[in-house]
C-alpha positions as semicolon CSV with decimal commas, in nm:
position;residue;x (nm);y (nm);z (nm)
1;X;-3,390;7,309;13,785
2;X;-3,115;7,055;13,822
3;X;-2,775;7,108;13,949
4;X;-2,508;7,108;13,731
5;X;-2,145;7,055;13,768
6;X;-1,873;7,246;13,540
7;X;-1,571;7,033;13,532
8;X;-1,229;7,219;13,485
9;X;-0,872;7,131;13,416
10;X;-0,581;7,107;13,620
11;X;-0,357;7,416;13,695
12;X;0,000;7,377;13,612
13;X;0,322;7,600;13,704
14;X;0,374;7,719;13,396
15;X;0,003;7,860;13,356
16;X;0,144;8,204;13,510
17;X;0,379;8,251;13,254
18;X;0,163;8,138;12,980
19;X;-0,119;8,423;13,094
20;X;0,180;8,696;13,101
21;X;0,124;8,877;12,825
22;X;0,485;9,078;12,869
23;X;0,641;8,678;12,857
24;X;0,405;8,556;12,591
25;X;0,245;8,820;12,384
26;X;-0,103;8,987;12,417
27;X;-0,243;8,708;12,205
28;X;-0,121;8,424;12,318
29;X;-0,150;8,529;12,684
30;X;-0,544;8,603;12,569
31;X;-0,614;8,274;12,429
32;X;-0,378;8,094;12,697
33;X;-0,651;8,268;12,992
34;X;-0,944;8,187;12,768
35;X;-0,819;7,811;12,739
36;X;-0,701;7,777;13,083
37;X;-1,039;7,925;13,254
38;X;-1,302;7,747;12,995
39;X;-1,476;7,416;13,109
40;X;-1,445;7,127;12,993
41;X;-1,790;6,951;13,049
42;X;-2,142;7,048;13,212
43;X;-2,246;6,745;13,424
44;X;-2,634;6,716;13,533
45;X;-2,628;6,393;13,720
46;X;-2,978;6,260;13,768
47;X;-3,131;6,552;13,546
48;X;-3,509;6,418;13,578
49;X;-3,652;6,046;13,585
50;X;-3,572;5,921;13,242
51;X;-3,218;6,024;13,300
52;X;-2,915;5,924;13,480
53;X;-2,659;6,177;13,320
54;X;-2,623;6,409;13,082
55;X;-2,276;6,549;12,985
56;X;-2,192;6,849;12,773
57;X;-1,868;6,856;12,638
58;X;-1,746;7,182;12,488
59;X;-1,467;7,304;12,273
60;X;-1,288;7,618;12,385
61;X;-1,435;7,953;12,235
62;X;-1,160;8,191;12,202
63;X;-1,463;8,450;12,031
64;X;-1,754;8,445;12,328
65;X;-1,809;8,805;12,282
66;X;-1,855;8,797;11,871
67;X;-2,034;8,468;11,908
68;X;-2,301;8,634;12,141
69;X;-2,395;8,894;11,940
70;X;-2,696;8,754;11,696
71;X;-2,574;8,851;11,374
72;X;-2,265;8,633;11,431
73;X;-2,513;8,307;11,489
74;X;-2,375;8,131;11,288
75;X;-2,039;8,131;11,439
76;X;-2,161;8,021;11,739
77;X;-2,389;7,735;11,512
78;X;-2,022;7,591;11,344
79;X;-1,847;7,608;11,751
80;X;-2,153;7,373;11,819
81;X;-2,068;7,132;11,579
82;X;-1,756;7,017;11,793
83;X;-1,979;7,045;12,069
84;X;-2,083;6,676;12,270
85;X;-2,398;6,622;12,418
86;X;-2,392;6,294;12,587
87;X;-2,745;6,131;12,766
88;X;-2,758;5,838;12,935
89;X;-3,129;5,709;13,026
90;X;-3,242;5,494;13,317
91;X;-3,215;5,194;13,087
92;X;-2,793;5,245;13,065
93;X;-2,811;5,323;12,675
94;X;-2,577;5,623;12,539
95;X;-2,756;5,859;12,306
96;X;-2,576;6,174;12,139
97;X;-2,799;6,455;12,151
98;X;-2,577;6,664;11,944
99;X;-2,766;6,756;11,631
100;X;-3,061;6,881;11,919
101;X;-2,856;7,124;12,002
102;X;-3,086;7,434;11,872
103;X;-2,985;7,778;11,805
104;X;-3,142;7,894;12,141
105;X;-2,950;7,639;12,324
106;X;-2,627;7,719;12,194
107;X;-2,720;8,062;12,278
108;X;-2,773;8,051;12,593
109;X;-2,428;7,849;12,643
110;X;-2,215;8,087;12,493
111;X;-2,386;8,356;12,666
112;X;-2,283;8,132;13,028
113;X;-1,963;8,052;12,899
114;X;-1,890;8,447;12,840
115;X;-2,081;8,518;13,182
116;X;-1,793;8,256;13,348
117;X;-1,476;8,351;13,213
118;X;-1,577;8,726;13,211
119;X;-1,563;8,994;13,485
120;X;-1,915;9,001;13,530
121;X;-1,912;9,113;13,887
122;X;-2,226;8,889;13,918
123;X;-2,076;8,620;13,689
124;X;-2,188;8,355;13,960
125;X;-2,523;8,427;14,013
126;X;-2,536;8,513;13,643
127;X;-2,428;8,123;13,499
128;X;-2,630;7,942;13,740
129;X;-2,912;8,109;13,583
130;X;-2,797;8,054;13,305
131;X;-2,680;7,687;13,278
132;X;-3,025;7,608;13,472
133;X;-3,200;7,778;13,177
134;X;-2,952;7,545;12,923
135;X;-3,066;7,221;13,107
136;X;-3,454;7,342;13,123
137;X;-3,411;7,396;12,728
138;X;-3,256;7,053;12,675
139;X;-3,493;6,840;12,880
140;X;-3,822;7,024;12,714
141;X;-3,687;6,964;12,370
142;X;-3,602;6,588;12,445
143;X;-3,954;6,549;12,622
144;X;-4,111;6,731;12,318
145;X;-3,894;6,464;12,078
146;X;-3,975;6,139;12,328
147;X;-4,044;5,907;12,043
148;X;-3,739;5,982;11,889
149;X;-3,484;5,901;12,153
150;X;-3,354;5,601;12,021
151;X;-3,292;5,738;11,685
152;X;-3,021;5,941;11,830
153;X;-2,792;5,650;12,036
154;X;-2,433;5,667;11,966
155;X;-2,279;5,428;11,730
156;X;-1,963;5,549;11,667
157;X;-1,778;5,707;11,968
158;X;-1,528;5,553;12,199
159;X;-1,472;5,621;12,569
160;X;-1,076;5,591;12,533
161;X;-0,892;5,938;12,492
162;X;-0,722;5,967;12,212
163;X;-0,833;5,654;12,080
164;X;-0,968;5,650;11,670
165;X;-1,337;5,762;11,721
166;X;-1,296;5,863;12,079
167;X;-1,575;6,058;12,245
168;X;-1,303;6,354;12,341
169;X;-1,219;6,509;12,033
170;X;-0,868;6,671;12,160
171;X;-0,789;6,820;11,790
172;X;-1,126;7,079;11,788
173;X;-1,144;7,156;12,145
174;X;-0,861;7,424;12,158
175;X;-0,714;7,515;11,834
176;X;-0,669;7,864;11,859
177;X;-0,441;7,838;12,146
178;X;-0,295;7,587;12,004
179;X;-0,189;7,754;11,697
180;X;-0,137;8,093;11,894
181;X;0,122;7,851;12,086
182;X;0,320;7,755;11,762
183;X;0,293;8,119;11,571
184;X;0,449;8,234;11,934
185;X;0,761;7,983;11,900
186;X;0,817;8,055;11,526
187;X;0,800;8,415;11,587
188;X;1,029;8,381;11,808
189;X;0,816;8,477;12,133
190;X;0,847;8,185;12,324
191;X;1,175;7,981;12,284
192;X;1,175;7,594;12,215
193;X;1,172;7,520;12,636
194;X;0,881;7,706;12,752
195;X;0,693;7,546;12,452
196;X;0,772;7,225;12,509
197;X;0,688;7,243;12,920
198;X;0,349;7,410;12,765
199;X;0,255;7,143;12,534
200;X;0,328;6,892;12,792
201;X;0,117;7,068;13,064
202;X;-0,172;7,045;12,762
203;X;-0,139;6,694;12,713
204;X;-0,128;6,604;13,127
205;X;-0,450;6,866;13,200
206;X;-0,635;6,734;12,913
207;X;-0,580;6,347;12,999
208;X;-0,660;6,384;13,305
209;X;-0,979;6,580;13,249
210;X;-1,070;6,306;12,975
211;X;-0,993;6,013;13,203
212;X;-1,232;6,200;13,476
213;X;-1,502;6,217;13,211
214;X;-1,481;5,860;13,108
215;X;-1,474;5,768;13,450
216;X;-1,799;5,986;13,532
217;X;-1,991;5,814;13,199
218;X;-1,905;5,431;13,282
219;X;-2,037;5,498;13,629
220;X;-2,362;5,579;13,453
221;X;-2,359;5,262;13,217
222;X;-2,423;4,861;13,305
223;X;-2,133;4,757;13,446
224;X;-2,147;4,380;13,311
225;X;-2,211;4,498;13,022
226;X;-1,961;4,753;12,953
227;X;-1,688;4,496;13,118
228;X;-1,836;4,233;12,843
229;X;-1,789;4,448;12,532
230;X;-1,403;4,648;12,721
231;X;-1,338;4,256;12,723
232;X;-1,310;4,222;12,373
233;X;-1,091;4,370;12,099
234;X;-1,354;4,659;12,035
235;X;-1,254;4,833;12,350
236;X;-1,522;5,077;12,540
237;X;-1,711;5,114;12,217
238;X;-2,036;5,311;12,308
239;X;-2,206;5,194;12,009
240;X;-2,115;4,816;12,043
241;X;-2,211;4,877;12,413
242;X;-2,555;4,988;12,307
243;X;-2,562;4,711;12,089
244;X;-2,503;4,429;12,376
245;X;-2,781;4,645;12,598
246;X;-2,996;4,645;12,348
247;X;-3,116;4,282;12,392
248;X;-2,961;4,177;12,707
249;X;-3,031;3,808;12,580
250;X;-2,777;3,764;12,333
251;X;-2,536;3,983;12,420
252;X;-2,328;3,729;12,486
253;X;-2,310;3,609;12,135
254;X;-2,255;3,957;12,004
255;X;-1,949;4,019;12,222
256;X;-1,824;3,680;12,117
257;X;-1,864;3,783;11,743
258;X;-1,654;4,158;11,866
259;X;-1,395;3,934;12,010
260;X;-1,408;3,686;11,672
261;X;-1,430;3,998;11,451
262;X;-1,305;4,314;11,615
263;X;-1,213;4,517;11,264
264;X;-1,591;4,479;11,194
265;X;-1,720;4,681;11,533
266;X;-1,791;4,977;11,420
267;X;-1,963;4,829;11,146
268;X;-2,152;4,624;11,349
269;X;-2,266;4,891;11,549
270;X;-2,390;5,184;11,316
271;X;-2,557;4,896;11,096
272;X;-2,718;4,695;11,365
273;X;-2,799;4,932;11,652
274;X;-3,071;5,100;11,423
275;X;-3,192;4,788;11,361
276;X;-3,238;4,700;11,706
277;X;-3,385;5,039;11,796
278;X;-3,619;5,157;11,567
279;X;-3,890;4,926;11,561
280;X;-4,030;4,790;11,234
281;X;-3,758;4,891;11,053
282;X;-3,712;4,634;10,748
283;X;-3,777;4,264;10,783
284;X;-4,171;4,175;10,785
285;X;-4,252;4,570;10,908
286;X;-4,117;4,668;10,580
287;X;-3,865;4,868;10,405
288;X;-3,763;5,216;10,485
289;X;-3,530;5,378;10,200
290;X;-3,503;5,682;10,340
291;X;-3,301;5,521;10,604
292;X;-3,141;5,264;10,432
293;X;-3,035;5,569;10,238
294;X;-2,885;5,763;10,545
295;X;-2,671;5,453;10,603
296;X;-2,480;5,447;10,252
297;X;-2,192;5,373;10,418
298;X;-2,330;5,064;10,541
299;X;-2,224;4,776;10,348
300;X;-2,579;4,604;10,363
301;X;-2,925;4,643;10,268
302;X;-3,177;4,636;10,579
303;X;-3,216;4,277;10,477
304;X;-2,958;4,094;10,478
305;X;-2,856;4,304;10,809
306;X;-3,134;4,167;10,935
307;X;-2,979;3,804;10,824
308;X;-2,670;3,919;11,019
309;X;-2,812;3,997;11,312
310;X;-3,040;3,690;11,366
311;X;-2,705;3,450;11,280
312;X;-2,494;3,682;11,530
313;X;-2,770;3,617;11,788
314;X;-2,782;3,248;11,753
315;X;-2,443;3,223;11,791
316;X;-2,410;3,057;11,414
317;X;-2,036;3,170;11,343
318;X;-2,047;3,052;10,967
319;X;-2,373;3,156;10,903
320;X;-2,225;3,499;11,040
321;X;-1,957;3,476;10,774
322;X;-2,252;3,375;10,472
323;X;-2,445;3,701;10,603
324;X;-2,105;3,920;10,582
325;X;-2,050;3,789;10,251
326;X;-2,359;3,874;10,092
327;X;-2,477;4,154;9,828
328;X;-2,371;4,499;9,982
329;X;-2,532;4,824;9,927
330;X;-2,470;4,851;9,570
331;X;-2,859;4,757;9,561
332;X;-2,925;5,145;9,722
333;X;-2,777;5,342;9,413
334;X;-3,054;5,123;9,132
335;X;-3,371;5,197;9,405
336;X;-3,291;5,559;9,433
337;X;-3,312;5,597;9,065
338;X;-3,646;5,435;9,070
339;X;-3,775;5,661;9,373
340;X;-3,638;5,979;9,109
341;X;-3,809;5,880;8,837
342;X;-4,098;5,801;9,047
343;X;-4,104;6,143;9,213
344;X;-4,096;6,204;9,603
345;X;-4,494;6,221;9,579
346;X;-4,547;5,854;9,474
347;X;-4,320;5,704;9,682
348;X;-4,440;5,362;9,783
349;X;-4,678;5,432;10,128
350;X;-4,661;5,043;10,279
351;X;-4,417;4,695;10,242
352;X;-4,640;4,560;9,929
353;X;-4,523;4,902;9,700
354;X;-4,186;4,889;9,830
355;X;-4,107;4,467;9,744
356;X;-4,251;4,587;9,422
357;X;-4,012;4,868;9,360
358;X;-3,749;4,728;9,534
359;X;-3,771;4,422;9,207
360;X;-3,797;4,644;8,955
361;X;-3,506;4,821;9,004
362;X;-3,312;4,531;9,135
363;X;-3,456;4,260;8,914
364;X;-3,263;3,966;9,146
365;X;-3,389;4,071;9,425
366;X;-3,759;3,919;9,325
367;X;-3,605;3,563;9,242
C-alpha cells in the first residue's frame, strides 16, 4: 500500500491552558484536545502510476465515537461533505474526488481518525492499517471509474487561504471548537485575553498549515503553467489552471483573456473546462442536455461556449466580446419543457433528434 503522510498543526503556548479543563471547562478543554490533535490533511505522494498526489483534507470531528457507530452514518456522510479530496495525475491536472468519497471510505476514515486521537494502546499500528486500507479503497474505486476522471477536475477552487473559493475551507473545518471558544467567553469561562491569544494561535496554526498544503499541491502541478495563470488577475485558480493545461497550445491566449477579463475566471473555467474534457460534448459530436442542464448556472448554451472558446484560442479579443455577448442560458428552461412533455423515455438518442428538439422549443435557434 502507499505511504501516507498526516500533516498536523503547529503547537502553541497557550495549547496547555486551552486542554485544562479546570482553566477552560470540560467542554471546551474536550473540543480544544480534539481540535488540537486532529490532522489536517492525508498526503499519498506518488500513490500509483497515474498519480502524482493525492491530498485529503479533513474537517475536525468533534463526534468520532457517534460517527463510528453505523446507525449514525449519516453523520459521518454530512462531516464528508466538508471533506477535500484532491488528485493530481501524471499529466499535472487537479481533479476533486470529493463526491467519490463512498460510505465505506468515510468509514474507514473516521474509524482512523478515532484510532489517532484515541488511547488505543495500539493506535499506531492500528491507523496505518487503517489509512493504507483508505488509500487501497480510493485507488480501486478511481481505477473502477477510469473513464470518468476528467469529469471530476476542479473548476472552482483556489489555492490561496482564505481567498473567495479557496481550496481550505477555514469556516467548516473546526466549528465546534470554535463556538465552544465563544460560549466559554460569554459565559464567562475564559476572559476577553486568553480568548483573544486563542483565536490568534488559530489563525497562525491554520495559515501556516494551509500555506504548507498549497505549497505541497503546486509542487505537484506544471510549473509554467501555474506561474502563467498566478500571473494574471485570476490568481492560483485550479480550474483556470486546468483550463491552460488542458491544451498546452493556446494557453497562452487563455491567460491573456484571464489577464483582459479577470471577473469572468471562474466563469471561464466551470463553462469551458468541461468542454475541453469531455470529449464530444456539443459542437459537431452533438448536444448533451443533461449536462448543459447540470451547468444552469452557466450563462451559455454548449454552443455558443463552444464559439467562446475557439475565439479565446485564436486570440480574437472582439470576437471574444461577440461570443460573451450572445444568447445565455435562457434557451435551457424552453428545451427542458420539451424533454417533459416528451418523457425521459423518448429523449432524443443522437445529434439529428436533438437539432430537431432543440428548434422546436427554441424556434430561433433553427434560423
Amino acid at each position: 500500500m502507499p505511504d501516507f503522510t498526516a500533516l498536523r498543526a503547529d503547537a502553541f503556548p497557550v495549547d496547555q491552558e486551552l486542554v485544562d479543563a479546570g482553566c477552560t471547562g470540560p467542554e471546551l478543554a474536550y473540543l480544544a484536545d480534539v481540535y488540537l490533535r486532529s490532522p489536517r490533511a492525508l498526503v499519498w505522494r506518488n500513490p500509483s502510476s497515474d498519480w502524482r498526489l493525492f491530498v485529503l483534507l479533513l474537517p475536525i470531528a468533534s463526534r468520532l465515537s457517534l460517527m463510528a457507530n453505523p446507525i449514525f452514518a449519516q453523520l459521518a456522510r454530512a462531516w464528508g461533505l466538508n471533506a477535500r479530496f484532491v488528485g493530481i495525475d501524471r499529466q499535472g491536472l487537479v481533479h476533486d474526488f470529493r463526491s467519490l468519497l463512498s460510505d465505506r471510505t468515510l468509514r474507514l476514515l473516521v474509524e482512523a481518525l478515532q484510532a489517532d486521537i484515541g488511547d488505543a494502546p495500539d493506535g499506531d499500528r492500528l491507523l496505518d492499517t487503517l489509512f493504507a486500507a483508505l488509500a487501497g479503497e480510493m485507488l480501486t474505486v478511481l481505477e473502477q471509474r477510469r473513464d470518468d476522471w476528467r469529469r471530476h477536475l476542479d473548476t472552482e477552487h483556489r489555492l490561496e487561504p482564505q481567498a473567495p473559493a479557496s481550496l481550505f475551507d477555514r469556516e467548516a473545518r473546526h466549528p465546534d471548537f470554535l463556538a465552544a471558544l465563544r460560549a466559554a467567553l460569554r459565559d464567562g469561562v475564559i476572559d476577553i485575553a486568553f480568548y483573544g491569544r486563542a483565536l490568534r494561535a488559530t489563525d497562525l496554526r491554520e495559515n501556516a498549515a494551509e500555506q504548507r498544503l498549497a505549497s505541497l499541491i503546486e509542487s505537484a502541478l506544471d510549473p509554467i503553467v501555474l506561474g502563467r495563470v498566478a500571473a494574471t488577475p485570476a490568481g492560483r485558480h485550479l480550474g483556470c489552471y486546468n483550463w491552460l493545461m488542458l491544451d498546452p497550445r493556446h494557453a497562452a491566449a487563455r491567460a491573456h483573456v484571464l489577464s483582459r477579463l479577470p471577473g469572468l475566471a471562474i466563469f471561464f473555467a466551470q463553462t469551458l473546462v468541461p468542454l475541453d474534457a469531455v470529449p464530444g460534448n456539443g459542437g459537431a459530436h452533438g448536444f448533451d442536455l443533461r449536462s448543459v442542464a447540470a451547468r444552469a448556472a452557466s450563462s451559455h448554451s454548449v454552443h455558443w461556449a463552444g464559439v467562446l472558446r475557439r475565439a479565446i484560442d485564436a486570440g480574437q479579443d472582439r470576437a471574444v466580446i461577440e461570443a460573451l455577448a450572445q444568447p445565455p442560458g435562457w434557451q435551457i428552461g424552453p428545451v427542458l419543457r420539451e424533454l417533459a412533455r416528451a418523457g425521459e423515455r423518448d429523449w432524443p438518442a443522437d445529434a439529428t433528434a436533438w437539432e430537431a428538439l432543440l428548434a422546436r422549443a427554441v424556434p430561433v435557434e433553427a434560423a
